[in-house]
N, C-alpha and C positions, 0 to 999 in steps of 0.2 A: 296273794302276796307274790308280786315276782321275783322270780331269781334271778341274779348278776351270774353273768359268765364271767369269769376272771380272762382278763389280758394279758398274754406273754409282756414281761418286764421289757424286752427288744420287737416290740410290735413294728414293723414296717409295713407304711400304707400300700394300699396296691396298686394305685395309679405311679405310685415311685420304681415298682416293680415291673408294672406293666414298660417304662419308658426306659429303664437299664437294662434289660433281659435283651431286648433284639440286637442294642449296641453290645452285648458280651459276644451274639452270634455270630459277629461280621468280624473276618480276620482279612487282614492285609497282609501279602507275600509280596514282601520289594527282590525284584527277580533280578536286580540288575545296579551298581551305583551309576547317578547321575553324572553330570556337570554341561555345563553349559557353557557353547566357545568364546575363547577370550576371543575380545574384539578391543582393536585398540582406536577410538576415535581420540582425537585430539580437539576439541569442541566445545566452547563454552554453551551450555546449557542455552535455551531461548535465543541465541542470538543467527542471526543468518552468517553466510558464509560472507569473511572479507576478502575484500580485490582489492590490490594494490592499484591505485587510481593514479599515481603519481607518474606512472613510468608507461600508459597506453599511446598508441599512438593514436590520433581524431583528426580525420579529414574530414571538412565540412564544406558541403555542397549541395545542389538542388535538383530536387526530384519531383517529378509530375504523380500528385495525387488525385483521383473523383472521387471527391467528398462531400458529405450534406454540410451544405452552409445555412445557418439558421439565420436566418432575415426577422421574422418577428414571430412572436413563439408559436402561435398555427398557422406559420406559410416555413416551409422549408424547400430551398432546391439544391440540386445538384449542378456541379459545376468541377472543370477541369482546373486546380490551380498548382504552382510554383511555392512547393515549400521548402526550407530547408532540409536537408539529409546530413544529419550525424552518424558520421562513422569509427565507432571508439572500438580499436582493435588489440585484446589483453591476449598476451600469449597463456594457454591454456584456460581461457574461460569459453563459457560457451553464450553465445550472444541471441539477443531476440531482438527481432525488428519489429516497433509496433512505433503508434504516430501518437506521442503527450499533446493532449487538446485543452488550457482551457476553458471555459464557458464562463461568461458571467449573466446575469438576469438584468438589466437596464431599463432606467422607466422610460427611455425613449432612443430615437436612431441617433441621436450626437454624441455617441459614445464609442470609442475605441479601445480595442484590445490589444497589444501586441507582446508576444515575448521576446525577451529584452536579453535573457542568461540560462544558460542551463549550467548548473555544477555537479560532482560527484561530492559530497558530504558525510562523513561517520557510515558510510557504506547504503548511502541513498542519493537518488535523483532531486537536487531541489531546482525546482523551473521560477524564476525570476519574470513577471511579467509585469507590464504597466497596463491600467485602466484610466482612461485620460476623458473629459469632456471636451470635444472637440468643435460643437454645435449647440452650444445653452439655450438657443432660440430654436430648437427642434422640436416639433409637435409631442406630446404625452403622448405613449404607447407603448406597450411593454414589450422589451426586442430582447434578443441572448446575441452577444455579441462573440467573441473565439479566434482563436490563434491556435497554429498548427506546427509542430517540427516531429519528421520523421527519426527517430532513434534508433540506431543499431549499436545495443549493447548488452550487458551481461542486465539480465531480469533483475532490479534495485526497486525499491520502492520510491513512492514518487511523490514530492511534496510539493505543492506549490504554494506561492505566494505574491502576491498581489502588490503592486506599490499603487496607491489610489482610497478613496473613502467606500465603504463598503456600502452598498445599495441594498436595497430592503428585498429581502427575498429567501424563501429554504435555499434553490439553487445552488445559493452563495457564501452558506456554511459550511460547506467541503472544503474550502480555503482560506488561505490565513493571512488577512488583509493586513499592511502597514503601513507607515508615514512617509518611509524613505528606505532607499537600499541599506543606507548606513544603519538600518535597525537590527538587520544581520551579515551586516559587512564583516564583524570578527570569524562567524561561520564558515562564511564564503572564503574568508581566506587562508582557512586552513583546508580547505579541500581542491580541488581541481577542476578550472574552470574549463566544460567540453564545446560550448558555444556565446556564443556572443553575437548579439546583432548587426551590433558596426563594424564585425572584421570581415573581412576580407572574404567571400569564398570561393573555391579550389572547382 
């Protein structure tokens, strides 16, 4: 006949003991009160810094780039050319000069590119370009056609958009083809236009 060992009425397992006993042994001394310095940003959360666009001054003029010209998509050269130079100058911003290129994919060489607008927008670059058939009886073969304007301005993000039918290609998902300017002509005119094709330039 076996005996029963009787159990304390307050039994506590040991594995419960084992895992409270070393947390009783660790003691924290706060040796000092914190805080941490105020900082006063004035900043809407996720949005980037705005520039007042309305009030820069923009001289537009031309500047000699060598740039790769892409003729058909495995033949590319280089070549010296005359592109526009935007120069949008905001007192206290700080400016970067780099050249908006876009590229499109074309099933053949009767196609042209050119940009047409550049604006300042809701605190971004929208490039305004036209895609034109210029040659319907131009042989099948698939070419990247491109327009070029050098920028000197505050770093904006950069949107382009396309007036033309959109050509079958990845390439050509990175932009945002439409029917006519008038598609965001309300856009365009609440922001500030920094170039334009047919003026004049300095």
């Amino acid at each position: 006949m076996k005996q029963r060992i009787p159990r304390p009425k307050h039994f506590i397992p040991l594995f419960i003991l084992l895992t409270v006993v070393p947390l009783g042994a660790c003691q924290v001394e706060q040796e000092e009160t914190g805080s941490l310095p105020d900082v006063d940003v004035d900043v809407e959360p996720g949005n980037l810094p705005e520039y007042d666009v309305q009030g820069p001054d923009v001289d537009v003029g031309v500047t000699e780039r060598t740039v790769t010209v892409p003729r058909v998509v495995v033949v590319q050269e280089e070549e010296t050319v005359d592109v526009p130079y935007i120069d949008v100058d905001l007192p206290g911003a700080e400016r970067v000069e780099r050249t908006i290129t876009p590229e499109v994919e074309v099933p053949s060489g009767g196609y042209d590119l050119s940009i047409q607008e550049v604006y300042a927008v809701n605190n971004e670059l929208w490039v305004v370009s036209d895609l034109e058939e210029v040659a319907p009886g131009a042989p099948e073969a698939v070419v990247r056609v491109s327009d070029r304007v050098v920028l000197n301005a505050p770093d904006m993000p950069v949107r382009h958009f396309i007036v033309g039918e959109r050509p079958e290609g990845t390439i050509n998902e990175q932009y945002t083809f439409i029917d006519s300017r008038e598609d965001i002509a309300p856009q365009l005119n609440e922001g500030r236009q920094l170039y334009n094709q047919n003026q004049t330039t300095t």
